[in-house]
VEXKE-787682 format. One record per residue (C-alpha): residue number from 1; residue in one letter; x, y, z. Coordinates in Angstrom, 2 decimals, decimal comma. Example, Ala and Ser with C-alpha at 12.3 -4.5 7.8 and 13.67 -1.06 7.14 Angstrom:
% VEXKE-787682
+-----+----+---------+---------+---------+
:   i : aa :       u :       v :       w :
+-----+----+---------+---------+---------+
:   1 :  A :   12,30 :   -4,50 :    7,80 :
:   2 :  S :   13,67 :   -1,06 :    7,14 :
+-----+----+---------+---------+---------+
% end
This chain:
% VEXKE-787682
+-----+----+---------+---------+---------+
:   i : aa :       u :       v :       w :
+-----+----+---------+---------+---------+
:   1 :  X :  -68,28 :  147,12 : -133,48 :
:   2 :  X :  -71,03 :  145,32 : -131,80 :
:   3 :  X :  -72,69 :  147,10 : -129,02 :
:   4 :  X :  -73,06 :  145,37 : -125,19 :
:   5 :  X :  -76,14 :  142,89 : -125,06 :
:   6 :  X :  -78,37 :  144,34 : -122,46 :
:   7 :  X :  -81,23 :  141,63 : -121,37 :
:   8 :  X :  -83,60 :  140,85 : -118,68 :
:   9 :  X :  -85,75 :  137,56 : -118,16 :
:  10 :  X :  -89,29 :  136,98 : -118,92 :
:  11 :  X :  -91,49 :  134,40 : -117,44 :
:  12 :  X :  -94,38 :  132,82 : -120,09 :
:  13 :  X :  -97,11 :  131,53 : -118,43 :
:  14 :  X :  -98,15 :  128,15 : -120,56 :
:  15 :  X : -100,33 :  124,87 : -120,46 :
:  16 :  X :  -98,63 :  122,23 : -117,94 :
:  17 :  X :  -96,74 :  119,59 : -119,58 :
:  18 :  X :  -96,54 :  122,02 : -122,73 :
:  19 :  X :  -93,03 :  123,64 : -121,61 :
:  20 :  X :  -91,20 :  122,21 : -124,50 :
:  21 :  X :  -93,60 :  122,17 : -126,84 :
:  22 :  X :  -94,18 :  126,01 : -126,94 :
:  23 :  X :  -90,11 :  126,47 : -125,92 :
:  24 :  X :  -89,33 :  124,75 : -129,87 :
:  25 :  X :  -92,24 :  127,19 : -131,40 :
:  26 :  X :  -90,94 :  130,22 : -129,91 :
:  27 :  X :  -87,99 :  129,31 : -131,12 :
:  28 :  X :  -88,90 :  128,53 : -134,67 :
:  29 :  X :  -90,97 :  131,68 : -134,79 :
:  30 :  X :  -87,21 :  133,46 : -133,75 :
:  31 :  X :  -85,66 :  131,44 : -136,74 :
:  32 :  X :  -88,09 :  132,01 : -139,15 :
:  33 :  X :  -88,52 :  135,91 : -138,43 :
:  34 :  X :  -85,06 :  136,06 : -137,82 :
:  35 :  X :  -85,30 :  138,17 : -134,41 :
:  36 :  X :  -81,85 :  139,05 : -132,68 :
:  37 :  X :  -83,25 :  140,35 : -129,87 :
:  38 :  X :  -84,26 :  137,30 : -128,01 :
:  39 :  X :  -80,80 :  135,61 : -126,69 :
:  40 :  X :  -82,18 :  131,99 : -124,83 :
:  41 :  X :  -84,60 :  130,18 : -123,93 :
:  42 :  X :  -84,69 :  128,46 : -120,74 :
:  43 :  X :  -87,37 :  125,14 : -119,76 :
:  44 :  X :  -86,69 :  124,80 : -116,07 :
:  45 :  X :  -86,84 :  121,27 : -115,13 :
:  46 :  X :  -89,35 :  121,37 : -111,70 :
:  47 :  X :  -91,04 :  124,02 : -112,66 :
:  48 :  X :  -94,38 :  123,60 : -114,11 :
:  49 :  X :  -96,14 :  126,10 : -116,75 :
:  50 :  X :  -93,36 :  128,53 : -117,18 :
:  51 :  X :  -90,80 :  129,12 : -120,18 :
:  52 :  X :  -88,12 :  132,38 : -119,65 :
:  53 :  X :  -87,04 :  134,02 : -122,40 :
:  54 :  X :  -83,70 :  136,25 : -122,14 :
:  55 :  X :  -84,55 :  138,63 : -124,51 :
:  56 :  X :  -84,19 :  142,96 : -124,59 :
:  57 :  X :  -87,51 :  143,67 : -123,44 :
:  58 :  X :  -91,08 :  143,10 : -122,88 :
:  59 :  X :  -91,92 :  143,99 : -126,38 :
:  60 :  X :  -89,83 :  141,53 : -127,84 :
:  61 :  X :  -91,40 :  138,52 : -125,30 :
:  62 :  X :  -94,47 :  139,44 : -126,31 :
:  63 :  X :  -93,75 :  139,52 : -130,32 :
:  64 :  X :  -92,80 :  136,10 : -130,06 :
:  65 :  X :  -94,88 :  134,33 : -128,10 :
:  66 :  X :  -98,14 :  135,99 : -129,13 :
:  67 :  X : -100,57 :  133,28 : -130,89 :
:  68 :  X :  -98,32 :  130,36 : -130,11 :
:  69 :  X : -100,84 :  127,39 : -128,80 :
:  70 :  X : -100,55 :  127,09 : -125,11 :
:  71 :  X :  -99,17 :  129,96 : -124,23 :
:  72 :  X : -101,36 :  131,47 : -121,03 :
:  73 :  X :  -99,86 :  135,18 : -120,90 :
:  74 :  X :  -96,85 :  136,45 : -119,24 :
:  75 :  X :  -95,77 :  136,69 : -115,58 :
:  76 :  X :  -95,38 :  140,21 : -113,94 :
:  77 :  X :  -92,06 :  141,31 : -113,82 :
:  78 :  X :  -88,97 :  139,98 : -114,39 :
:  79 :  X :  -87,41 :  136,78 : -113,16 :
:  80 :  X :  -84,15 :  137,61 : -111,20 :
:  81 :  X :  -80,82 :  135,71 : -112,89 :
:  82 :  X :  -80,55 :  134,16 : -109,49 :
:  83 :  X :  -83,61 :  132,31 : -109,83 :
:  84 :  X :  -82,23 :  131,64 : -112,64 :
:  85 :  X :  -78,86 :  129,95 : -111,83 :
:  86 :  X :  -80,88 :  127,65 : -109,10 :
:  87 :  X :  -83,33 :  126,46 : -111,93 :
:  88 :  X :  -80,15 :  125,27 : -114,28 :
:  89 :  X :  -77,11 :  124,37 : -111,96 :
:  90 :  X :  -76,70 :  121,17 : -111,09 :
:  91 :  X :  -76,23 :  120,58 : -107,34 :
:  92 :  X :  -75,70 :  117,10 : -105,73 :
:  93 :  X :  -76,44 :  116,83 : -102,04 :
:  94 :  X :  -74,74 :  113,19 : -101,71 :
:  95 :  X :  -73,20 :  111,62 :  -98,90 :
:  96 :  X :  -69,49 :  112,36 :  -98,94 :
:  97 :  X :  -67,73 :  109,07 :  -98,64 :
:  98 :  X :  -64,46 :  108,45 :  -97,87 :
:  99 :  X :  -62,12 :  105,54 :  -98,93 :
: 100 :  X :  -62,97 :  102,74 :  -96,78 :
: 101 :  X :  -66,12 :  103,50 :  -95,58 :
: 102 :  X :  -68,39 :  100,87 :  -95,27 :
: 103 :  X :  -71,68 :  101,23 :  -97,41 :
: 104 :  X :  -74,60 :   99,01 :  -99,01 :
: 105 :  X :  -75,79 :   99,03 : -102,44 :
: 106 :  X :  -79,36 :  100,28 : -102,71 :
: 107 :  X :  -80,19 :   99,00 : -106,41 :
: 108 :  X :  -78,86 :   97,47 : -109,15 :
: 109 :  X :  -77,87 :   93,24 : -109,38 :
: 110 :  X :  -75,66 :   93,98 : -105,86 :
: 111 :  X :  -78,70 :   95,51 : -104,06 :
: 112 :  X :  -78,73 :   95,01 : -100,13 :
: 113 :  X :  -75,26 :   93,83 : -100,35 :
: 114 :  X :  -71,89 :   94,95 :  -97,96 :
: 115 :  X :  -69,22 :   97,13 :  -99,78 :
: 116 :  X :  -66,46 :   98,52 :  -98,65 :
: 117 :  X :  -65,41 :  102,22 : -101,10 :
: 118 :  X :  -62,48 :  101,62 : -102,70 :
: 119 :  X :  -62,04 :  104,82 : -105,19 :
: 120 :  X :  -64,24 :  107,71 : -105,59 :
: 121 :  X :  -64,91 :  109,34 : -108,97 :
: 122 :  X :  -66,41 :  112,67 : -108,46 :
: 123 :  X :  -65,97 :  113,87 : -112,11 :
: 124 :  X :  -68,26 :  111,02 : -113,06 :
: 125 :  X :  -70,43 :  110,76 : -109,41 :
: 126 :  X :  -69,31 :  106,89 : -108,81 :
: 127 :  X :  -67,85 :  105,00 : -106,76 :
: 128 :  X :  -65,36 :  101,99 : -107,11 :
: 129 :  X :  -66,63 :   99,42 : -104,44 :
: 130 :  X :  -65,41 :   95,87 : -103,00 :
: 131 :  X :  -68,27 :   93,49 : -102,48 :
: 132 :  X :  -67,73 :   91,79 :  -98,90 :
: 133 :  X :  -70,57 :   89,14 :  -99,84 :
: 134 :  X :  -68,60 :   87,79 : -102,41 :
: 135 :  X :  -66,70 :   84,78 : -102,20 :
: 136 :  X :  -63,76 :   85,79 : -104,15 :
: 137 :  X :  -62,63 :   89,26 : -104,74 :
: 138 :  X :  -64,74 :   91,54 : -107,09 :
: 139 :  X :  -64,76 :   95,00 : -107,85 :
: 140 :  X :  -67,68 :   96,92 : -109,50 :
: 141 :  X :  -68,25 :  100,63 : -109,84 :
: 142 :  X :  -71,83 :  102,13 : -109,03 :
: 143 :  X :  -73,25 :  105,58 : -109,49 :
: 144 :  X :  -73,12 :  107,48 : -105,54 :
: 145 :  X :  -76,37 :  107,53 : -105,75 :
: 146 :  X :  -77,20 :  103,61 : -105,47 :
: 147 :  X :  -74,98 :  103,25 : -102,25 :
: 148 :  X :  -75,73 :  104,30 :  -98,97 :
: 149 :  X :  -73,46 :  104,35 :  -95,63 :
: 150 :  X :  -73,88 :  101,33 :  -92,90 :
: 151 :  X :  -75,31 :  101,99 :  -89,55 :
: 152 :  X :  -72,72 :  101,23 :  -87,20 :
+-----+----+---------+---------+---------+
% end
């Protein structure tokens, strides 16, 4: 019977820019010593100098990451798992567009042109647009991030 993991997170303090770099030694040093105590390791994208380690306790953290190149010292306390979630989920603050809704393309080979939204996709984030400029009718499909709506 296995017993219940019990874990906190651990910020490393580390050189700028060196996040994944000391992220793939930590976890070769895990590999190598075969340590079961340490369950992830988490880069935060936006978030320079920092690696968190999930991991049983300080002791652990600091087993690890002792003597790895670019690693600073350790932040005081723990990092809270919502911190956590905010760092990793993926949130998408775009327009919501409905069918019909007049827009223009912001990049790509239709840039500053007039669509009108024909289909949304918002499994993949695109949209399915008909080009107004265009003197027969075409349909091309953009990410929702290249489109933007029309001042009316």
């Amino acid at each position: 019977m296995e017993r219940p993991r019990f874990s906190n997170y651990y910020a490393v303090r580390v050189t700028g820019g060196q996040e994944i770099n000391v992220a793939l030694m930590i976890e070769e040093r895990i590999k190598t010593n075969n340590i079961k105590e340490v369950y992830s390791i988490i880069v935060p994208p936006n978030v320079k100098g920092y690696v968190i380690l999930e991991a049983t306790g300080p002791h652990v953290v600091k087993l690890v990451s002792q003597g790895i190149r670019h690693v600073r010292g350790f932040a005081q306390g723990l990092v809270q798992k919502d911190d956590i979630i905010k760092f990793i989920s993926k949130t998408t603050i775009a327009p919501a567009y409905k069918v019909g809704d007049m827009v223009e393309v912001t990049s790509g080979p239709f840039r500053g042109m007039q669509a009108q939204v024909v289909r949304i996709d918002s499994a993949k984030n695109e949209v399915v647009l008909n080009i107004l400029e265009s003197s027969f009718p075409l349909q091309v499909t953009v990410p929702i991030d290249q489109v933007k709506p029309v001042k009316k």
